[in-house]
NUPASE-551848 format. One record per residue (C-alpha): residue number from 1; x, y, z; residue in three letters. Coordinates in steps of 0.02 Angstrom, whole numbers, plus 50000, padded with zeros to 5 digits. Example, Ala and Ser with C-alpha at 12.3 -4.5 7.8 and 13.67 -1.06 7.14 Angstrom:
1,50615,49775,50390,ALA
2,50684,49947,50357,SER
// end
This chain:
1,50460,48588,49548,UNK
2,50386,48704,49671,UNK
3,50225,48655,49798,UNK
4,50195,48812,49900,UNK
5,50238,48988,49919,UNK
6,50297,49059,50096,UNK
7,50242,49183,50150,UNK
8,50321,49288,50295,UNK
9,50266,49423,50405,UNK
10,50315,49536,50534,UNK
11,50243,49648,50665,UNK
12,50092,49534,50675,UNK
13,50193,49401,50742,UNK
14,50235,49526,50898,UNK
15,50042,49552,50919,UNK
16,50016,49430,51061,UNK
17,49831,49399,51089,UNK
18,49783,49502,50939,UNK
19,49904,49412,50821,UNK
20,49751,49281,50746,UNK
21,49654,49438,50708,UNK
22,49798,49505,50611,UNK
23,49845,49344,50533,UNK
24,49660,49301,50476,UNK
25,49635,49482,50388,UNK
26,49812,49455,50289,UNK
27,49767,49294,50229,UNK
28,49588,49362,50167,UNK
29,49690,49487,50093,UNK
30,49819,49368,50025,UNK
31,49651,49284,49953,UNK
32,49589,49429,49874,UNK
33,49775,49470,49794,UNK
34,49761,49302,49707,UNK
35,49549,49288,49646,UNK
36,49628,49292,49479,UNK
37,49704,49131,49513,UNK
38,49567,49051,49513,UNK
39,49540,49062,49703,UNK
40,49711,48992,49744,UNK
41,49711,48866,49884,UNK
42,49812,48966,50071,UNK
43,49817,48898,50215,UNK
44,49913,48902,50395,UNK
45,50022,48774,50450,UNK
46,50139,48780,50594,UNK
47,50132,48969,50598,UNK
48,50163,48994,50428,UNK
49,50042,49052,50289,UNK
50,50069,48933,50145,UNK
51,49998,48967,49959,UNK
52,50005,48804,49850,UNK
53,50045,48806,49682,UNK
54,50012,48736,49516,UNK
55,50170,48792,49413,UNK
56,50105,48980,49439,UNK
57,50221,49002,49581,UNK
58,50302,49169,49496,UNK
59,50120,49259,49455,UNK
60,50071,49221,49637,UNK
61,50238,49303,49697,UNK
62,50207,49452,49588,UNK
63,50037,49478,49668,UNK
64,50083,49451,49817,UNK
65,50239,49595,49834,UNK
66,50078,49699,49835,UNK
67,50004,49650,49973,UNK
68,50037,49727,50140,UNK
69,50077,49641,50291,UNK
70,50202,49534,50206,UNK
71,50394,49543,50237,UNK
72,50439,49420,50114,UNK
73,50394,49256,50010,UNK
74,50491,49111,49951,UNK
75,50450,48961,49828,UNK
76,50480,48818,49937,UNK
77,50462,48610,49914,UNK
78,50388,48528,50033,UNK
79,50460,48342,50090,UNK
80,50457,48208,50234,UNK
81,50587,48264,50377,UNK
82,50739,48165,50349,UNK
83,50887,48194,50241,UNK
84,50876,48103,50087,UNK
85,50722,48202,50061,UNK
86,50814,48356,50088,UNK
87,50955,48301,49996,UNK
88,50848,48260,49832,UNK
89,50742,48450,49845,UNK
90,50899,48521,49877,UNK
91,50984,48459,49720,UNK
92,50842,48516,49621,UNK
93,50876,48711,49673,UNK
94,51047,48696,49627,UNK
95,50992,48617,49452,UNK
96,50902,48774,49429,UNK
97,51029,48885,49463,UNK
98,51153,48843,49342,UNK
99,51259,49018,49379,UNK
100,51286,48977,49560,UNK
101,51475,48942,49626,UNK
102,51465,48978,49801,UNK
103,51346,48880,49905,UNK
104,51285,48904,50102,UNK
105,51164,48768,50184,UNK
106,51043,48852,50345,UNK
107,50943,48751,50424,UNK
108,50797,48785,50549,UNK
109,50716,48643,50662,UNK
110,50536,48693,50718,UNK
111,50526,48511,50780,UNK
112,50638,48497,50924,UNK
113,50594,48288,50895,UNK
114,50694,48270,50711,UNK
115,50855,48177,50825,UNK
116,50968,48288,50740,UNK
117,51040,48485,50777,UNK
118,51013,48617,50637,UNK
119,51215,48639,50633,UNK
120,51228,48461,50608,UNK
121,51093,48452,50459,UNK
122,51166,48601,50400,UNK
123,51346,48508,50393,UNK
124,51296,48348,50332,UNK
125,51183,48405,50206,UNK
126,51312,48532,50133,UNK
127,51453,48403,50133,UNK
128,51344,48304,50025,UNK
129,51308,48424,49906,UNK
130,51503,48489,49887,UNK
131,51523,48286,49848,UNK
132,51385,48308,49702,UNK
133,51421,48468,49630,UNK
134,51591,48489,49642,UNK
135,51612,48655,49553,UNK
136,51525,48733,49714,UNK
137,51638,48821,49852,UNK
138,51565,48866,50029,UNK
139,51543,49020,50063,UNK
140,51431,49075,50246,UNK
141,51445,49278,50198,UNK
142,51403,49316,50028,UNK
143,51341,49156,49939,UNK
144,51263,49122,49766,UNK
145,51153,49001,49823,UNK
146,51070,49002,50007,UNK
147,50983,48810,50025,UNK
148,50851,48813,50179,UNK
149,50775,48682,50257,UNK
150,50637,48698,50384,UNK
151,50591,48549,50496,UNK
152,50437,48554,50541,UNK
153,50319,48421,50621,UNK
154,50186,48435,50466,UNK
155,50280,48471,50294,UNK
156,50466,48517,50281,UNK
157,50520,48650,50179,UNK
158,50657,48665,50067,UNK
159,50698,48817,49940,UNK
160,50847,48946,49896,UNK
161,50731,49099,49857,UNK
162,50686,49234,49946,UNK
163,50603,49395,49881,UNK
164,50556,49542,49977,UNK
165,50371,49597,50006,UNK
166,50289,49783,50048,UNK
167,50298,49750,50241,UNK
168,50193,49848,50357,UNK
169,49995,49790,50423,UNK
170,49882,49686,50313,UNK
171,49725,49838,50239,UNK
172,49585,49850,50352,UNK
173,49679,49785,50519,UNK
174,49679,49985,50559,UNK
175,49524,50060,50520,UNK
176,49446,50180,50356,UNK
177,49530,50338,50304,UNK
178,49463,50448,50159,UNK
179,49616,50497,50043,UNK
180,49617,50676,49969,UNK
181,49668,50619,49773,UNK
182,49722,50764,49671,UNK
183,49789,50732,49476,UNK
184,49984,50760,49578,UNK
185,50106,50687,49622,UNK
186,50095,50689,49823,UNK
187,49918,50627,49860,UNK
188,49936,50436,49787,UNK
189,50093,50428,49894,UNK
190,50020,50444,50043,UNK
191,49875,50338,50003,UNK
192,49998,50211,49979,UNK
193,50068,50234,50162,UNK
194,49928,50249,50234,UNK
195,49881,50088,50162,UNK
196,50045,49990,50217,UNK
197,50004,50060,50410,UNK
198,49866,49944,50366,UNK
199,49725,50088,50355,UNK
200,49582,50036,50230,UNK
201,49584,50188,50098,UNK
202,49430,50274,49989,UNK
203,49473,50416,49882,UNK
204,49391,50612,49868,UNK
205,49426,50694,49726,UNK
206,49364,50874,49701,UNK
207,49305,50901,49524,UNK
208,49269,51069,49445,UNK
209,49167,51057,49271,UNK
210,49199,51124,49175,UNK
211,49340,51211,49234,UNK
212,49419,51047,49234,UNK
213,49375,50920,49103,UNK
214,49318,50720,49100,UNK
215,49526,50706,49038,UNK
216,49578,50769,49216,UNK
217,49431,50647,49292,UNK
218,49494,50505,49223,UNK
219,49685,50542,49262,UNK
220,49626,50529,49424,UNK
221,49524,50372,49414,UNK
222,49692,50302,49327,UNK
223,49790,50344,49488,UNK
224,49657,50284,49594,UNK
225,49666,50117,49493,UNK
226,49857,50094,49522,UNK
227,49845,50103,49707,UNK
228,49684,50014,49727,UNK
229,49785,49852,49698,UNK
230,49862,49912,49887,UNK
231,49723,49931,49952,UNK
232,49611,49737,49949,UNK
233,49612,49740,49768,UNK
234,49487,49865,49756,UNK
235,49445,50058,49783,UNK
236,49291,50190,49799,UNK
237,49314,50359,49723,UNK
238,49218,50489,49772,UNK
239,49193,50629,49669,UNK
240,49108,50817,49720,UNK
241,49067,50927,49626,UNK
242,49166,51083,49694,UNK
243,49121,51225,49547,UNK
244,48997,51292,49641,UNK
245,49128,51329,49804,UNK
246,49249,51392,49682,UNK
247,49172,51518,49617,UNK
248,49096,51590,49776,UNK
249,49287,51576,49848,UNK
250,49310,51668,49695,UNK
251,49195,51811,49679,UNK
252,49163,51848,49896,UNK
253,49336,51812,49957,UNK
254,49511,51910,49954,UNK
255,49617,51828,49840,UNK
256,49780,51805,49955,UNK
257,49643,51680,50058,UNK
258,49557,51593,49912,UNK
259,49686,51427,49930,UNK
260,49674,51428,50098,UNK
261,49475,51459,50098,UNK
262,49467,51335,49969,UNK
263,49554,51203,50072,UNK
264,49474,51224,50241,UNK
265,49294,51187,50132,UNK
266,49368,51042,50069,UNK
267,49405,50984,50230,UNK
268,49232,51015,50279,UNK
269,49159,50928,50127,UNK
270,49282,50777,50174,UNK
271,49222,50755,50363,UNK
272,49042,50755,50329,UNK
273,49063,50603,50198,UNK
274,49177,50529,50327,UNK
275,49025,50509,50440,UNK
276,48915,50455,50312,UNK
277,49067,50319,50252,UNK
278,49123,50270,50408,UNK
279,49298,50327,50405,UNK
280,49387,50376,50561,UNK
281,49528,50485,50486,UNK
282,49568,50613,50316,UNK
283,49717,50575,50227,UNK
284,49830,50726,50141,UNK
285,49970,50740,50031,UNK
286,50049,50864,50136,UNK
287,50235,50903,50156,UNK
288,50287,51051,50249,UNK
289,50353,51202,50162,UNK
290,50318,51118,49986,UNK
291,50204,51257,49911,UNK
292,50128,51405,50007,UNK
293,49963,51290,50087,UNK
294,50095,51205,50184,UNK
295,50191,51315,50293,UNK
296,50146,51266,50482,UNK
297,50013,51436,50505,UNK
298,49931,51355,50353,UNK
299,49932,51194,50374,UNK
300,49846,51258,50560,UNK
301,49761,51358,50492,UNK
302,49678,51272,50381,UNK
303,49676,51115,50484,UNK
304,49550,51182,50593,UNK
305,49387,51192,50478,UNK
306,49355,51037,50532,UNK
307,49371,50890,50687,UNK
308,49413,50725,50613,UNK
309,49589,50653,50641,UNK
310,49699,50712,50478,UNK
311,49844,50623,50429,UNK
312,49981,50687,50338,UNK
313,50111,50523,50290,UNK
314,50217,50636,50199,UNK
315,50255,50763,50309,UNK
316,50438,50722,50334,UNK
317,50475,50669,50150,UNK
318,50580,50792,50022,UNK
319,50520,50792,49864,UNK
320,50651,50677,49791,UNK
321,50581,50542,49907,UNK
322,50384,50579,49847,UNK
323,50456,50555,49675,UNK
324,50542,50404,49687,UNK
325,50394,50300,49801,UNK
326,50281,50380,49648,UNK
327,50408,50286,49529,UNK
328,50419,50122,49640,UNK
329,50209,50124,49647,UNK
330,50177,50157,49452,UNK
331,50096,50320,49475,UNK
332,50219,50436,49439,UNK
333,50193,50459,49230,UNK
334,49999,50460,49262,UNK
335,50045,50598,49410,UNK
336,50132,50715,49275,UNK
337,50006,50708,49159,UNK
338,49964,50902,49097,UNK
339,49781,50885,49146,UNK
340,49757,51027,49292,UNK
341,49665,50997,49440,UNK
342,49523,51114,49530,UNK
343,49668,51165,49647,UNK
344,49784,51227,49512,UNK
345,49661,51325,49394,UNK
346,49621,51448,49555,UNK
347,49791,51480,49615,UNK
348,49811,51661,49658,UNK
349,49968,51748,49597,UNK
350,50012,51781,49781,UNK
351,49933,51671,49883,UNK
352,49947,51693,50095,UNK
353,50090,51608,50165,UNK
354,50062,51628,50345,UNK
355,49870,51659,50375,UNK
356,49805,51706,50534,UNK
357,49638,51633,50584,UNK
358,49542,51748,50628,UNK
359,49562,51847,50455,UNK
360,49519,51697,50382,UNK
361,49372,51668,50467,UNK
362,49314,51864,50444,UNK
363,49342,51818,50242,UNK
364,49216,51690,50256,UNK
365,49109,51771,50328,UNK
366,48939,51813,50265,UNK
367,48932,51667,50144,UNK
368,48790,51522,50198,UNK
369,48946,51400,50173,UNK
370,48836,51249,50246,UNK
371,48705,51260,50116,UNK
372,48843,51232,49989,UNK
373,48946,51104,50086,UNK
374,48774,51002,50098,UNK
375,48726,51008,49887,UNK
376,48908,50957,49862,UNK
377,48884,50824,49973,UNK
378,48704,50756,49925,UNK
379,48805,50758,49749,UNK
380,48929,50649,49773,UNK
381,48980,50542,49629,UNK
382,49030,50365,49679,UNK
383,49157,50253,49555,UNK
384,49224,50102,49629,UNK
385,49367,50011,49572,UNK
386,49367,49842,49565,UNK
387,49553,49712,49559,UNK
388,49531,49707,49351,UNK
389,49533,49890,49346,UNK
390,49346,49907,49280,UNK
391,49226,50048,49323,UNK
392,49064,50034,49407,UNK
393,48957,50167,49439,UNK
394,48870,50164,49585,UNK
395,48688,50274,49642,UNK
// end
């Protein structure tokens, strides 16, 4: 029955100048969403971004609700502006909803030429179809069946659907971040909003063999697979090797410092592979006064090992909220896995809540921290994710 899929957006259309480079990276990515369609045919028309369909109108809407930048979608027929044509799609919807009692007709004329007022369609086509189904009552507030028509100079659209996609900025409109990815329940989360402010994410995951075991590893890789389908359908993971740093934390530093130590290196680590990447900010899980790394003098503190922009989406989120975006995302029974991660094997049994910097910087001391930052980086493992979820190792 259906010809197209609709597909909406927002804040690009309030871009001015800059909205066709906005509108050109969501339809690659609205192209990438859909290569397992068999490279399904979208295209502009009107200002609209139309996807046409060949009876697969429901997978494409499913892959779609993934794909930032869009506010919503709706199956739609397309017909020649006048009203029998309208009139005949518009029967069809209400065919297929066999439920519906309570109908409302809208009606939106792009072309100003079609000789008669949306009110007026919108009158005379719902008089008609209270003559044809008369089991139907109107109702403009609370229907259960919304028919639209859009006139349009091209292809008029007709459909009673609307579903509600991820809003925010299409991937890669705003740049590369690098994601800190730890086996919890924090760090996927704000991958995924970092994505949906339209940020194009890689992930670094600290790995500490064989302190932590190829079972923790691959949790990981399994959250980094669920929000890679955010992110252009695919991902790179980036895993250092972070033993050696561990147990030098370990051995040379006092142990109320060792998380914060431990952090500020990983920091470090992060901003030098963000210059060799290309990425312009580091993304963390943070939310203040969660556990003791993120009061304000640690977050500062800790903050200042390094120069790169760090952004912290969570930051104003309780912990009720985390869990429920890890729910809506898929991530959340992967996230509470028992596998520990390098961060929660070293934990010290009273860790410093408030550090001051220049004690921190007096426990570091002494180490050659540089020569260790640079092995771990020259180390690097890269995995990247492709859209079907398989592995590929990369030198």
């Amino acid at each position: 029955m259906y010809d197209a899929v609709l597909v909406r957006y927002g804040e690009i259309g309030l871009k001015g100048a800059n909205r066709g480079f906005f509108e050109s990276i969501l339809i690659k990515n609205i192209r990438l969403a859909l290569k397992s369609e068999n490279g399904a045919d979208v295209y502009t028309t009107s200002g609209r971004i139309l996807v046409k369909t060949d009876g697969n109108e429901r997978k494409i809407m499913s892959l779609l609700t993934k794909v930032f930048g869009i506010v919503s979608l709706s199956p739609v027929i397309k017909v020649d502006a006048d009203m029998e044509s309208f009139m005949v799609a518009a029967q069809q919807l209400i065919n297929d909803s066999i439920n519906a009692k309570t109908l409302r007709v809208s009606c939106r004329r792009a072309d100003k030429k079609f000789p008669v007022t949306s009110p007026e369609v919108s009158r005379i086509l719902g008089s008609k179809l209270l003559d044809t189904f008369p089991h139907l009552k109107v109702d403009l507030h609370n229907p259960d069946i919304t028919v639209s028509v859009e006139i349009r100079s091209d292809d008029s659209l007709v459909y009673a659907e609307t579903i509600a996609g991820p809003g925010g900025m299409p991937v890669g409109c705003s740049g590369k971040g690098l994601l800190l990815l730890s086996g919890g329940l924090d760090s996927p989360v704000a991958g995924w909003m970092a994505m949906k402010r339209g940020i194009k994410v890689a992930a670094v995951h600290f790995f500490s063999f064989p302190y932590t075991g190829e079972r923790s590893k691959k949790k990981v890789v399994d959250l980094a697979e669920k929000i890679a389908v955010y992110n252009q359908n695919d991902m790179e993971l980036l895993v250092v090797n972070f033993t050696s740093i561990q147990e030098t934390i370990w051995k040379h530093c006092p142990e109320k410092f060792r998380v914060t130590i431990m952090r500020r290196m990983m920091l470090r680590i992060t901003e030098k592979i963000a210059a060799r990447e290309g990425a312009l900010a580091v993304i963390t899980g943070e939310s203040v006064g969660q556990v003791a790394s993120q009061t304000l003098e640690s977050m500062s503190v800790i903050g200042q090992a390094c120069s790169i922009l760090q952004l912290k989406p969570l930051v104003g989120m309780d912990k009720s909220e985390i869990i429920d975006r890890a729910h809506q995302i898929d991530t959340y029974d992967i996230s509470i896995l028992p596998f520990e991660d390098c961060c929660s094997l070293f934990v010290p049994r009273h860790p410093a809540t408030r550090p001051v910097l220049k004690q921190v910087i007096q426990a570091e001391a002494g180490i050659d921290w540089e020569i260790l930052i640079e092995q771990a980086v020259e180390e690097v493992e890269k995995i990247h994710l492709d859209a079907a979820s398989e592995l590929e190792y990369l030198d």
